[in-house]
C-alpha positions as CSV (number, residue, x, y, z in Angstrom):
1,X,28.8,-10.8,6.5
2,X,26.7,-8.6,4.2
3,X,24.9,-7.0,7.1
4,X,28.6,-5.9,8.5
5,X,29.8,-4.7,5.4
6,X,26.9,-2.4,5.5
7,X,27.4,-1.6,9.1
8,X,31.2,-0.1,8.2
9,X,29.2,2.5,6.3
10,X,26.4,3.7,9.1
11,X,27.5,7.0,10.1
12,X,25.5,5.8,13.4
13,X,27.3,3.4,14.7
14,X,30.3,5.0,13.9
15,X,29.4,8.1,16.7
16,X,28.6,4.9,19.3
17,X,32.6,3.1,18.1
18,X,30.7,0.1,16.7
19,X,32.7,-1.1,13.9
20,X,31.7,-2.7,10.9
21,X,33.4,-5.0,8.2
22,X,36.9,-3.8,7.7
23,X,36.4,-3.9,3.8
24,X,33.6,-4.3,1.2
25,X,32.5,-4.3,-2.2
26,X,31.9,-1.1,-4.3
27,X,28.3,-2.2,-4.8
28,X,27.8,-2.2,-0.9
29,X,28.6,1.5,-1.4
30,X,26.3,2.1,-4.3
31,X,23.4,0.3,-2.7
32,X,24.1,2.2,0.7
33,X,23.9,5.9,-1.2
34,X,20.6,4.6,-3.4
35,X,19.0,4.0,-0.1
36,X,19.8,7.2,1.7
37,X,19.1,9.8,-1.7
38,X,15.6,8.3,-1.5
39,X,14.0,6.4,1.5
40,X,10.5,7.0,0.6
41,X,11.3,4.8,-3.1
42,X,13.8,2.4,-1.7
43,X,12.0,1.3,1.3
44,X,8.9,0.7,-0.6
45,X,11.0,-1.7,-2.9
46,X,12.4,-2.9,-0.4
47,X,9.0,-4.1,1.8
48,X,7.7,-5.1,-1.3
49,X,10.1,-7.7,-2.5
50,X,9.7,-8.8,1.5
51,X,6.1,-8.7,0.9
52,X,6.5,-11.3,-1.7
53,X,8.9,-13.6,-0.6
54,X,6.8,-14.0,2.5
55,X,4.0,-15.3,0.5
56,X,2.0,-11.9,2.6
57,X,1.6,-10.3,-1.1
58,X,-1.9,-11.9,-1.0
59,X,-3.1,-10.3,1.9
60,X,-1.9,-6.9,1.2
61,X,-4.0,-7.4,-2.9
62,X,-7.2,-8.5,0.1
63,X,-7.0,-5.5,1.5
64,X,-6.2,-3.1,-1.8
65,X,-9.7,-4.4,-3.2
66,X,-11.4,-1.4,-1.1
67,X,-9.8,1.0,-2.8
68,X,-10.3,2.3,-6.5
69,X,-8.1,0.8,-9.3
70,X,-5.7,2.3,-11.0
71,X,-3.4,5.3,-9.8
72,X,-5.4,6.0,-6.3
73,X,-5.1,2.5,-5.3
74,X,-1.4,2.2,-6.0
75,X,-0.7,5.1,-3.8
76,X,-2.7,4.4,-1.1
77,X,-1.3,1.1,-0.6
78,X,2.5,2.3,-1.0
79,X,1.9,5.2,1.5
80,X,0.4,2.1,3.8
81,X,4.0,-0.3,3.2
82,X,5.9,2.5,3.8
83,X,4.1,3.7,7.3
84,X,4.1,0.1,8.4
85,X,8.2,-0.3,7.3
86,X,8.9,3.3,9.0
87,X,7.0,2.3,12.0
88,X,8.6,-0.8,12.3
89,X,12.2,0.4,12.0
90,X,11.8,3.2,14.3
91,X,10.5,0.9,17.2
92,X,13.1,-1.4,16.5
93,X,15.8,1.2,16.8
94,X,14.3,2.2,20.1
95,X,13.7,-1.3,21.2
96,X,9.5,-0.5,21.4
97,X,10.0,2.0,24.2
98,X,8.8,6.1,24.2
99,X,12.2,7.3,24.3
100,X,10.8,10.4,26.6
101,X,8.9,8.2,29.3
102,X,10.0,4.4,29.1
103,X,7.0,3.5,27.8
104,X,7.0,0.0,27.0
105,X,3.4,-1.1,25.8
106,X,3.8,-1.5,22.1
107,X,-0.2,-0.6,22.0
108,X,0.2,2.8,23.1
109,X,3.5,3.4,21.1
110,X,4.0,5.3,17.8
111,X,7.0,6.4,15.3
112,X,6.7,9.9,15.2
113,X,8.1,11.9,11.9
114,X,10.3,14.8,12.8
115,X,10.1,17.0,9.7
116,X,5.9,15.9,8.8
117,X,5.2,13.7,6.6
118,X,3.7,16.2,3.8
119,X,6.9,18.7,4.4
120,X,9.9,15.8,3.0
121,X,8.7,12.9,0.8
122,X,12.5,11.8,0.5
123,X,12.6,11.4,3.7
124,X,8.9,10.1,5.1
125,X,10.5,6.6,5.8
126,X,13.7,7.5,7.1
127,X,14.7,6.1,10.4
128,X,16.3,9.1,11.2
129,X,13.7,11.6,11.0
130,X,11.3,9.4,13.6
131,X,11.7,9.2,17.0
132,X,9.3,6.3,19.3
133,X,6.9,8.3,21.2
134,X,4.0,6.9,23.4
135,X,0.6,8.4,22.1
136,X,0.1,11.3,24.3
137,X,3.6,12.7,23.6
138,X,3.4,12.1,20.3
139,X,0.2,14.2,20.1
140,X,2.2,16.9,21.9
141,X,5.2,16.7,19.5
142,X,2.6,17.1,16.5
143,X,1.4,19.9,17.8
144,X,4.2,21.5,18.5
145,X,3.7,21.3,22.4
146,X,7.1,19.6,23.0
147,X,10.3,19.5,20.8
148,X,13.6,17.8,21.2
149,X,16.6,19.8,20.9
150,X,19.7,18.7,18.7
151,X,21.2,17.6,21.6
152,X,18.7,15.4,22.7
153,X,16.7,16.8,25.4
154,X,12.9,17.5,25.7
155,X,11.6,21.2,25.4
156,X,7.9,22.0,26.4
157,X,6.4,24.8,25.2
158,X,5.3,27.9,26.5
159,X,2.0,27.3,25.5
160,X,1.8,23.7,27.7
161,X,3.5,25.8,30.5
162,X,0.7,27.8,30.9
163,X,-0.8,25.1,32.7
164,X,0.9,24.4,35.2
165,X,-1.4,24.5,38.0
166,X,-2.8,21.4,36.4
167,X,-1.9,18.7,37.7
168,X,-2.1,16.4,35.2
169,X,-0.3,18.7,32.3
170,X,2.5,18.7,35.3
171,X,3.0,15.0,35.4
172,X,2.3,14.1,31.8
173,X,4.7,17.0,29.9
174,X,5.9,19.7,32.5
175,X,8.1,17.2,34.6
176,X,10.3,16.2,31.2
177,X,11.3,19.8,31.1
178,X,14.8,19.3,30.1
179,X,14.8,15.6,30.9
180,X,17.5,13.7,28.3
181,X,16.0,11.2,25.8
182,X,16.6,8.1,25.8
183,X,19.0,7.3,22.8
184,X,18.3,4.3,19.7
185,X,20.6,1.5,19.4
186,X,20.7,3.1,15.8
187,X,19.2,5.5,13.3
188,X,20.1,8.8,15.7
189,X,18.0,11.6,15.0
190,X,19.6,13.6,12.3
191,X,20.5,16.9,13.9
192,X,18.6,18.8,11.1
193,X,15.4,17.2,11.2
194,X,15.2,17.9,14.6
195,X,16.7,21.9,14.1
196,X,13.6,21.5,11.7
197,X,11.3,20.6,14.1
198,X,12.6,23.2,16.9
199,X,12.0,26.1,14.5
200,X,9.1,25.4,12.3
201,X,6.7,23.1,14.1
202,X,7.8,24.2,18.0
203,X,5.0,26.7,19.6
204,X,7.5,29.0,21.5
205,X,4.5,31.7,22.4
C-alpha cells in the first residue's frame, strides 16, 4: 500500500498512465521531495539502513579496513554504497538489458551517468540521470562518441563516423545511427540530463 501511495507521485509512471494510490498521507509527500532535492544523501541513508537490517553492515566494516580512518575512509565507502545502489536501480529500471543493443549479460552491463559523476553530486545516484549501457557503448557515451537525444534516439558522432570503412566501428556504433532506445519500466531519462549530455559531453567535430 505504501509502495502505491508513492507510485501516485512518480512523474514516470504518470507519462506511461500507470496509476498510483488514489490518496496518501502528507508525509508520503514530504519523504518523496526529501528524496528527489538530494539523491546523492538520501540514497546513501537509505542503503545504509538496508545495509544494516540485512546483517551485510559487517562485510561492508571488512572491506572499509583497507582504507585510512577517519574522513577518507567515510567517503570512500559512501561513494562505493552509492555506486552499487545507482547501479542497481538503473539495471532494474531497464530490466539488466543495454537499452541501445539488447544486451542482456549482466557481466558486460553498466549504469551509465548522463551529466558525470564529478559535474552534479545531487544528482550522482539518481535513476534518472543513468541509462543501462553494455561496456563498449558505455565507453563511447563517456567519451562523447554517442549521445542520446531528448527524444530518445542514438546520435554517433562525427568523430566515430570517420570510420566508417571499418568494419567493426560500422557494426558496433555506426548501425545505431538514429536507432530508438529501448525505454525503462521507470526512472525515464530526465530530458535535461540528457540536453546536458548532447551539448557538453557530445563530440560533434
Amino acid at each position: 500500500m505504501e509502495l502505491a501511495n508513492f507510485a501516485r507521485l512518480d512523474p514516470t509512471l504518470q507519462e506511461r498512465n500507470i496509476a498510483g494510490a488514489s490518496h496518501g498521507a502528507k508525509a508520503d509527500v514530504e519523504i518523496w521531495e526529501e528524496f528527489k532535492s538530494d539523491w546523492e544523501k538520501r540514497s546513501f541513508e537509505s542503503e545504509r539502513l538496508l545495509i544494516q537490517i540485512t546483517g551485510r553492515a559487517k562485510e561492508l566494516e571488512d572491506d572499509a579496513t583497507v582504507f585510512p580512518e577517519g574522513r577518507t575512509r567515510e567517503a570512500i565507502v559512501r561513494t562505493r554504497v552509492n555506486q552499487g545502489f545507482f547501479r542497481s536501480a538503473v539495471l532494474a529500471a531497464y530490466k539488466s538489458t543495454c537499452c541501445i543493443t539488447g544486451c542482456a549479460i549482466s557481466e558486460l552491463l553498466n549504469a551509465s551517468h548522463i551529466v558525470p559523476w564529478a559535474v552534479d553530486v545531487r544528482n550522482r545516484t539518481n535513476p534518472r540521470n543513468g541509462l543501462c549501457l553494455n561496456v563498449l557503448h558505455d565507453r563511447a557515451f563517456d567519451s562523447g562518441l554517442l549521445t542520446v537525444t531528448p527524444n530518445l534516439r542514438v546520435m554517433i558522432s562525427p568523430k566515430a563516423k570517420q570510420k566508417s570503412t571499418d568494419l567493426g566501428t560500422h557494426e558496433l556504433l555506426l548501425r545505431y545511427e538514429d536507432a530508438p532506445v529501448r525505454p525503462p519500466e521507470h526512472f525515464v531519462p530526465d530530458p535535461k540530463f540528457l540536453k546536458y549530455h548532447n551539448e557538453r559531453v557530445f563530440v560533434r567535430e
